[in-house]
N, C-alpha and C positions, 0 to 999 in steps of 0.2 A: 282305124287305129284303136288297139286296145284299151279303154277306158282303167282308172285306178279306182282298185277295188279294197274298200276297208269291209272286212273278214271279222263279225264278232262271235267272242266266242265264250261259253262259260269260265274255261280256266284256260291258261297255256303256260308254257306245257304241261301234259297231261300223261303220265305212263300206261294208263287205262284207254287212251283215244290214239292210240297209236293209226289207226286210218284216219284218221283229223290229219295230223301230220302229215304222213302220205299222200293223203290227197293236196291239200297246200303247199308240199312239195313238188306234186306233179304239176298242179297249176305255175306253181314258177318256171318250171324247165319246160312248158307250153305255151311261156311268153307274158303272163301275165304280171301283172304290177300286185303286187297285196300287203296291204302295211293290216297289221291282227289287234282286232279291241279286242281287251280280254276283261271279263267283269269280276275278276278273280286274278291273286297273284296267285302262284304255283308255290306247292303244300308238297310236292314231292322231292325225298332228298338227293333223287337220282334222275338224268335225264337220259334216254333214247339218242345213239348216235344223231338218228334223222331229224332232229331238233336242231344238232348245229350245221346243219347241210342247210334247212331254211333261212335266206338271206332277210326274208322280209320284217320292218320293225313291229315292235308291240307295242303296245298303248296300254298299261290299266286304266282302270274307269276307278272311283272307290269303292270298293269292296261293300261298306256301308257310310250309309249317307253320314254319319254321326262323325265318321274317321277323321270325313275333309271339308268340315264343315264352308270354310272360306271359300276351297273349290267349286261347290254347290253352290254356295250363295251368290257367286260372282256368273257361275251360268242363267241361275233363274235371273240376276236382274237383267243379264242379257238377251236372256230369251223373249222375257215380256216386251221389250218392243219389235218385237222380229212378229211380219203379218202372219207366217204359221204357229204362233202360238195358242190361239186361240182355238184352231183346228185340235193342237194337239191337247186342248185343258176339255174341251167338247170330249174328244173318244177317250181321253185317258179318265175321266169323271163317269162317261158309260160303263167304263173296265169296272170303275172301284166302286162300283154301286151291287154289282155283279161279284164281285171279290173284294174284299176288304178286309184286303191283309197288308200287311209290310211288304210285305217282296212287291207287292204292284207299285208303292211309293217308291221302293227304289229305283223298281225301273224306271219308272219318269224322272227319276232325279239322276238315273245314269246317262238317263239319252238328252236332258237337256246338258249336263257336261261333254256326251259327244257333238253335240253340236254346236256347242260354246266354243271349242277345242280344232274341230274338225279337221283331224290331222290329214298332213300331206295332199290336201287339195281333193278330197275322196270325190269320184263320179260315179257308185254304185255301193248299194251293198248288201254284203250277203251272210247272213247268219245260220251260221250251225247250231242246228236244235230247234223246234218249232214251238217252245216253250218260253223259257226267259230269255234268251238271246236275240231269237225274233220280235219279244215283244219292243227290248230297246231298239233292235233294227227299225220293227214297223213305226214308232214313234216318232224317232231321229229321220223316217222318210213324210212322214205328216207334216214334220216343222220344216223341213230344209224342198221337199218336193223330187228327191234323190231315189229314182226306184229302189226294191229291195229284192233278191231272190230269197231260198231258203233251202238247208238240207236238213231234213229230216230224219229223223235214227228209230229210237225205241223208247224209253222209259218217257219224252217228252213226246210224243204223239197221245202214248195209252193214258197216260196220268194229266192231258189237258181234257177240261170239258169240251162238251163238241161245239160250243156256243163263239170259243176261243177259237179253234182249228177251223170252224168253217170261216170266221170273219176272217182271219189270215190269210187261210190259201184263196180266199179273192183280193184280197190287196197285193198278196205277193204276187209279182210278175211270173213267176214261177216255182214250184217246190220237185225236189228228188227226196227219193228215199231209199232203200237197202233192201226191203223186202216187200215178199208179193201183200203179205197179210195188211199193212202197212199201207203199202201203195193202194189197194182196194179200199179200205177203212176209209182216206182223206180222199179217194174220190169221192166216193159216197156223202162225201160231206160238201161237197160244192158245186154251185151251179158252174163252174169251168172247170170238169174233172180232163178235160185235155192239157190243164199247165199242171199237172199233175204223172210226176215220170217214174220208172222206176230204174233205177241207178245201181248197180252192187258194187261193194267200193272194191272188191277185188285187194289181192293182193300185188306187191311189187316183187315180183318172181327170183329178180336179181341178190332183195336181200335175204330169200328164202329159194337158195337153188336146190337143182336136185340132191339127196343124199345119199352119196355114194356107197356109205356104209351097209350094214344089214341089221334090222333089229334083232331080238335075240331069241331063242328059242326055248326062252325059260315058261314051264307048264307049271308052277307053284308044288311040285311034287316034292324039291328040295328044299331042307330049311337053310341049307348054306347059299341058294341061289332063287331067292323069292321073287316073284315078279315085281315089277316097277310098274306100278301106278302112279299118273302126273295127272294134277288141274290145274289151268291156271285163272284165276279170277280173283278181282274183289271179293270179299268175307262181308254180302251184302244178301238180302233176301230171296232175290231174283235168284240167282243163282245157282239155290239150291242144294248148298253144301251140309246141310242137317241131313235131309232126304242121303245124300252118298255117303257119311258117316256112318245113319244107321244102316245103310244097305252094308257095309263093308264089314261092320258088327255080326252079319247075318252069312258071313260066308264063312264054309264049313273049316271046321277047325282042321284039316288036316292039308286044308288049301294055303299052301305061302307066298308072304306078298309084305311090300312096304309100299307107302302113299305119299308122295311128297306135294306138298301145296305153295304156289308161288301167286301172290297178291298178297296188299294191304287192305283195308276194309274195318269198320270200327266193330264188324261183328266175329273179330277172331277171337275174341276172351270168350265169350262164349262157346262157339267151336271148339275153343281149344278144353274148357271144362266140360261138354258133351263127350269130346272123345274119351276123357278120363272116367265118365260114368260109364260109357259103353266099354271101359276095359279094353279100346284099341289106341291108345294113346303112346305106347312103346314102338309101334309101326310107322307112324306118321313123322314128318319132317315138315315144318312149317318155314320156309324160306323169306316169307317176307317180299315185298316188292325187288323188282330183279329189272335190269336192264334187255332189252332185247339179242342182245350176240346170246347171253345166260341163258335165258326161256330161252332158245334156239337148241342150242346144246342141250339141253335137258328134254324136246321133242324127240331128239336122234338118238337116247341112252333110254327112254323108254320102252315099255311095253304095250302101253293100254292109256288113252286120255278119255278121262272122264270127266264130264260136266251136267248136273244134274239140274235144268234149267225149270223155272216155272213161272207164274201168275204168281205177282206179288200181291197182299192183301188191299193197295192200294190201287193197283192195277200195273202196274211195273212190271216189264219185260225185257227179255232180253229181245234184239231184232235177229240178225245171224248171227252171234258172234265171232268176234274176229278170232279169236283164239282155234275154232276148230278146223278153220281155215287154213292157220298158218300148221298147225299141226297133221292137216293133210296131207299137205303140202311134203312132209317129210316121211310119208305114209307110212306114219304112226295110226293106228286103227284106235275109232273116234267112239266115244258111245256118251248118249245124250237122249233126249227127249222130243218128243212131236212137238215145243212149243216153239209159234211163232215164225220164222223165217230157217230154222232148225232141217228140216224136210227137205229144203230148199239146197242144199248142201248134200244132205246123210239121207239113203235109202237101208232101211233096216234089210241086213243080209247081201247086199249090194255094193255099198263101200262106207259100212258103218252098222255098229247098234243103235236101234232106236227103242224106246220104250216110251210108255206114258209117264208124266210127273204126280208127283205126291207117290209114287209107288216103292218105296224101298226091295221092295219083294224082287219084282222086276227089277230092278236094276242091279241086286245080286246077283240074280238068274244069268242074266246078261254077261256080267264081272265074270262068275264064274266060267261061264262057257267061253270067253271071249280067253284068261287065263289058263284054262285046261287046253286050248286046243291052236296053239302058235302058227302052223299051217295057213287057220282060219285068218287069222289076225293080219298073215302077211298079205292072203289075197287081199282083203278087204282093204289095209292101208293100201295096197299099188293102188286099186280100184280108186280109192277118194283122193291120190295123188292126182289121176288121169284127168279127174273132174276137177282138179282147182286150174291145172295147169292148162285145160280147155277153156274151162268159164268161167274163171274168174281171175284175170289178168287184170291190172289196175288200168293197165291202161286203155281198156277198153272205156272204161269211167273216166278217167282224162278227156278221152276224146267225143267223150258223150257231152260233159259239163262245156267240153269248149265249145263243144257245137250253140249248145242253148245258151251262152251267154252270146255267143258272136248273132246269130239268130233274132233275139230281142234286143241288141244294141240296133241292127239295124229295124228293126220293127220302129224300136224308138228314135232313131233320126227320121223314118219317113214320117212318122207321128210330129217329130218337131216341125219339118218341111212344110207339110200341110196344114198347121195351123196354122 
């Protein structure tokens, strides 16, 4: 019998974690039970059909301790007579001697609220993200004694110290991740690199079918028919989009083209006054966060996706992103950078542009050739069509996760058995 599983999670919903969704959707039509802590209310004004396809409830946690103050207070005094307390004041005191910040107070004050709370009877759980999500998970399993799994991504791998990630993935029963770089990195970090897997979350094929149309065969020769350049991302670091600005600044003036951008992100003022200094700001279309059918349609009327990924100065990565994924999918021809789980995806000349990051040079070079020569672009999109629709089906990831939860439920009843 399937155990119920409480799923926590930074925020939900999320127009940026669209394989969050997906995946928690596949777990439900795979049988599973999942009620969603979310340590965040949702900040976005639009949501993802596949949000209201997921039946499972949410739970906020408070955002910050200050909010709900009563709530807090009524879990600590409940907490303190509960025997895992003490377990949990022991390692959460080791954390904050190590870190002594806020965010580590919160999470103790969010996971002694989930466990004050402990919705819907929860018998497992499993946290998205190996950063703050897992740390109220691993908490909330200190005090209650309720195993914990974890999935793993990107920006919360590279920007935890290893001190955090290695104590982790030996508490977690197990961890998945997205990419190879990723999944090597936390093996490396723990004496059980076998509960350590690597997962790709694939896409769900059905809501990204074939497209039957044809891209276009616009070469930027005409000014009345310029090429369509599409990104879609957060207006964040990682990303990149300074580095594709100036490259786009750098393509020859006789080349035509418009760029439209689809994401929110608190770094678009910026952006947006960079493009007016480089004099390419009458070209660009800044759309703003958009629902999934929207980004769909706008993969199938382009020409060129570009995403200029990199090393954040804090260590912030992208892992694959889902974006070029889905835009292969439509084989719209992709061009991006060797960072990270990127490669993994896109072979430069094979069924994508690759180039190095920080390089605007290259990534004109690219633009343009990629723009001059439509031919080139349509083989390479079929090409990275072939390769999503072989390797990266989601549900190969459904049935990978179900595997490893059914696997250690039973590990842990014959563990219950024989004590």
């Amino acid at each position: 019998m399937r155990k119920k599983i409480l799923v926590v999670l930074k925020g939900y919903p999320r127009l940026s974690e669209t394989f969050i969704a997906q995946e928690l959707l596949g777990l439900e039509r795979a049988g599973f039970d999942l009620t969603l802590i979310s340590m965040r209310k949702p900040t976005d004004k639009k949501r993802h059909p596949i949000h209201d396809e997921i039946r499972a409830r949410v739970v906020y946690l408070p955002e910050y301790l200050h909010n709900e103050p009563l709530r807090v207070l009524r879990a600590f005094l409940a907490g303190i007579k509960k025997p895992g307390f003490k377990p949990l004041l022991r390692q959460f005191w080791a954390d904050l001697k190590r870190d002594i910040t806020p965010n580590r107070v919160r999470r103790f004050g969010q996971a002694l609220v989930l466990v004050h709370e402990w919705p819907d009877n929860g018998e497992w759980l499993h946290a998205h993200f190996i950063h703050t999500p897992a740390s109220v998970a691993a908490y909330a399993s200190i005090m209650t004694g309720v195993p914990w799994t974890c999935s793993a991504h990107a920006k919360d791998i590279w920007t935890s110290p290893d001190w955090e990630l290695s104590e982790k993935l030996e508490r977690a029963r197990w961890t998945v991740t997205c990419t190879r770089t990723g999944f090597e990195h936390m093996r490396d970090l723990t004496p059980t690199p076998e509960s350590v897997h690597l997962s790709y979350h694939g896409l769900d094929l059905a809501r990204f079918d074939a497209f039957a149309g044809q891209h276009s065969d616009r070469d930027g020769s005409e000014v009345s028919e310029p090429a369509f350049l599409l990104s879609v991302g957060r207006a964040v670091e990682k990303k990149g989009y300074d580095v594709l600005l100036r490259a786009l600044a750098l393509l020859p003036t006789d080349l035509h083209w418009r760029f439209t951008h689809i994401g929110g992100g608190d770094g678009l003022t910026k952006l947006k006054a960079l493009a007016e200094t480089l004099g390419i700001s009458n070209r660009i279309t800044w759309k703003g966060a958009m629902a999934q059918e929207d980004v769909l349609a706008h993969y199938r009327q382009a020409d060129l996706f570009a995403l200029a990924c990199r090393v954040a100065a804090d260590g912030d990565r992208d892992g694959l992103p889902n974006v070029l994924v889905e835009a292969s999918s439509q084989r719209l021809a992709c061009l991006s950078t060797n960072i990270s789980g990127v490669p993994e995806l896109l072979t430069d000349g094979e069924n994508g542009f690759v180039v190095p990051p920080e390089d605007p040079k290259a990534l004109a070079a690219a633009m343009e050739r990629a723009i001059r020569d439509p031919t080139l672009r349509h083989r390479l999109g079929d090409a990275a069509e072939k390769r999503v629709r072989e390797h990266f089906d989601h549900h190969s990831s459904i049935r990978q996760l179900t595997r490893l939860f059914e696997e250690q439920w039973q590990k842990e009843e014959q563990w219950r058995k024989s004590a």
